[in-house]
C-alpha positions, 0 to 999 in steps of 0.5 A: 301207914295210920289207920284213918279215924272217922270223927264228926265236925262239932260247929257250922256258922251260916249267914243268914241275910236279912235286911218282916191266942189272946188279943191283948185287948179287952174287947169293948161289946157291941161295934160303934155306928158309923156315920154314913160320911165314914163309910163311905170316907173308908170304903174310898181311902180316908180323908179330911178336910185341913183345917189350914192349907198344907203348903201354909202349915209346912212353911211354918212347921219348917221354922218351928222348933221341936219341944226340949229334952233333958236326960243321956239319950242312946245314939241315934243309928237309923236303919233304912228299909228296902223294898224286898219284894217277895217278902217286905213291901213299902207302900209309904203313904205320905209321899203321896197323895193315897193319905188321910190329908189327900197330898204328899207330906214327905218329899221322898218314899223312904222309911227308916227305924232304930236298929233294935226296933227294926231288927226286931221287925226282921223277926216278926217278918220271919214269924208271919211268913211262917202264917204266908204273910209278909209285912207291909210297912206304910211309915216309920220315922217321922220328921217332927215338923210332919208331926206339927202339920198333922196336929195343925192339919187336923180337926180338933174331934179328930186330934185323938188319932194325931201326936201333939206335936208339944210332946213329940210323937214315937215316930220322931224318935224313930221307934214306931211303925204303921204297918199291916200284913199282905198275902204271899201268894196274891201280894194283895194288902190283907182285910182288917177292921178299918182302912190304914189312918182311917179315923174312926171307932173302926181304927180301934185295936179292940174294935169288936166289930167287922168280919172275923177273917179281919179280926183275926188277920189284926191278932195275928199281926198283933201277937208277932208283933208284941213277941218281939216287943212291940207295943199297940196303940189302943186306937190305931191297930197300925201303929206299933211302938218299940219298948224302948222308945224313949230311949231315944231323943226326937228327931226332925231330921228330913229323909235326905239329911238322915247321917250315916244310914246303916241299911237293910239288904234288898234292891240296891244294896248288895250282902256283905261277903265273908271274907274271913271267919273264925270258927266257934267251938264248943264249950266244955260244959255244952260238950258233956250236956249234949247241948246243940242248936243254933245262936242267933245274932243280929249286928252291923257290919260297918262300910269298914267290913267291920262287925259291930253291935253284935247283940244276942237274939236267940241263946243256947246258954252253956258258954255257947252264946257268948263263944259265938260272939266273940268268934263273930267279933273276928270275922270280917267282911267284904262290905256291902255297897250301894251305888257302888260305895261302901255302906253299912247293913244291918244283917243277922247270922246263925252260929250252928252248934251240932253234934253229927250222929253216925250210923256207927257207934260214936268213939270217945276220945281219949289221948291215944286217938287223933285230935279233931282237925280245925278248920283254919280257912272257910271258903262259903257256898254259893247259891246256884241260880236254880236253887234261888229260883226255886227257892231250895234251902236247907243242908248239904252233908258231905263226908271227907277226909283231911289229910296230913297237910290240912288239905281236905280230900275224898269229898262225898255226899252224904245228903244232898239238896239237888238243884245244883246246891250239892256241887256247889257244897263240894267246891266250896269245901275243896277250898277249907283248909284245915289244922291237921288232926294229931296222934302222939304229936303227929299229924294224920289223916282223919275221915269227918263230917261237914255240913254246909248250910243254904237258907233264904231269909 
């Protein structure tokens, strides 16, 4: 009989389902005085009067046209937002009476933006969790036509906090969001300088006055924001626009005629489940160099099961990044499904590249040693209720062997999660088959190391 080899497995892939110093402002001295009107307008939610009732201006903002654009724009593929709950919330302003004109303007409470903007918005979210704050989104894209009833809604002194309409707004064009932070633990909306669409000085993102817990709350909001490629506008500390806006052509689509909405993960949209994976494998170059980590990934996996647009978040170079993409490329997919049909999503996955270390020495390879089994069929783990309960993540390590016919056999834990998560690891890994490890053309048995990875996003 062969003497089994103990060799540890290079690659892990897990799916990560998703789906949110220096100020970067010049601070301008002393704070500009309020009048007594803007006090008390903020301290209750800020207001105007309409210059022309509402109703009227819509009518006619309805029948209008938004201004003409020449130029190769990138197609329009509109990300819809979910309502997260323990980490992204929605509280969308203008379909309700709770805004600066004091009435609903949208007819439903839905927020939208362009794919590259809102999965770089996933990622800000990942950063100021880090911080115990979860992002609160007010608005995102904008129909034209709102934009035209704010212009004409709003008093001429005041226009300087409104897009003309003439020129369109970031909002239209589906790159621009208002947002804020709020607390994990309370789920309470953080302080800041202002109230959100107030009017005045205090609006300002180098507003040098107010308390410093709201200044700073606004600079963390700011640098998550800008490391991901936002941009602030200077008089609203809300408002941030994607580098590349104007990419895209202004839209004046309402909510409800919005084609073919790709969407986030959350209440309604269940995760799309993977059905077949193809393992990457490490590159020569990254093998010699020692190179390990983890490639991020952001794509949409199609109503089709399909992945598509798959784009490089978070790199290893060394051939790794690109081995990872083309690996994904094969993957498919049960899709995601909204009121029970098919849609696309918009998700982010990990490709995990390591190189286990033993508690004994590590053997080179050479020919004469077994080859290193493949895996050939990757059943994922599940999260147990508990688990999810309590929110447990991170990695189980299980040590098994790989027999002859593939089949992997004498599973056990390595290091363990507890919470049912390490059960879960093993029924998953009794499903793997795997191409056998080889010696002088023969299959045989080899002992190896496997990592299953749970995380929560």
């Amino acid at each position: 009989m062969n003497r089994m080899q103990c060799y540890r497995l290079g690659v892990t892939a897990a799916v990560l389902s998703v789906l949110l110093g220096g100020t970067g402002f010049a601070q301008n001295g002393a704070p500009a005085e309020l009048s007594p009107a803007e006090q008390a307008g903020a301290q209750q939610g800020f207001r105007i009067t309409p210059v022309r009732p509402i109703a009227e201006l819509r009518a006619e903002a309805l029948k209008a046209t938004p201004p003409d654009e020449h130029g190769t724009f990138e197609r329009s593929e509109l990300v819809e937002f979910t309502d997260r709950g323990g980490w992204r919330k929605l509280d969308i302003r203008y379909a309700s009476a709770n805004n600066f004109l004091g009435e609903p303007v949208y007819e439903q409470a839905r927020a939208f933006l362009q794919l590259p903007a809102f999965s770089a918005l996933v990622r800000v979210n990942r950063k100021v969790r880090e911080e115990g704050h979860g992002l609160l989104v007010y608005d995102a894209y904008r129909p034209w036509y709102v934009t035209k009833i704010f212009w004409e809604a709003t008093p001429e002194n005041k226009r300087e906090f409104v897009a003309d309409p003439a020129q369109g707004s970031s909002h239209n064009r589906g790159c621009a969001v208002d947002l804020t932070l709020y607390d994990l633990k309370t789920g309470a909306a953080v302080a800041m300088p202002s109230e959100y669409d107030e009017m005045t000085p205090r609006a300002y993102a180098d507003y040098a006055g107010g308390a410093q817990e709201e200044r700073e709350h606004r600079r963390i909001l700011r640098e998550a924001m800008e490391s991901e490629g936002f941009v602030q506008r200077p008089n609203e500390w809300w408002h941030y626009d994607y580098k590349d806006c104007q990419k895209y052509q202004i839209l004046n689509l309402p909510f409800d005629r919005v084609p073919d909405p790709i969407y986030a993960i959350g209440k309604g949209v269940s995760a799309p489940k993977i059905l077949n994976r193809e393992e990457p494998s490490f590159t020569d170059d990254a093998r010699i160099e020692k190179v390990q980590g983890n490639v991020m990934l952001d794509l949409v996996v199609g109503a089709d099961g399909n992945p598509r647009d798959i784009s490089l978040v978070r790199g290893l170079g060394h051939g790794l990044d690109e081995e990872s993409i083309r690996a994904v490329k094969q993957w498919t997919f049960e899709p995601a499904k909204k009121d029970g049909n098919p849609v696309a999503v918009a998700i982010s996955i990990e490709v995990g590249f390591k190189l286990y270390p033993s508690h004994e020495p590590v053997k080179h390879l050479s020919v004469k040693d077994p080859s290193v089994p493949k895996i050939l069929k990757r059943t994922d783990a599940e999260f147990s209720d508990e688990a999810r309960v309590r929110k447990i993540q991170g990695s189980v390590i299980l040590d098994l062997v790989v027999g002859v016919d593939g089949i992997p056999r004498d599973i056990s834990v390595v290091k363990g999660l507890g919470h049912g998560l390490d059960e879960e690891a093993i029924k998953a890994v009794k499903q793997w088959t795997f191409e056998p490890a080889r010696k002088d053309g023969k299959p045989v048995p080899v002992k190896i190391r496997v990592e299953v990875a749970f995380k929560l996003y």
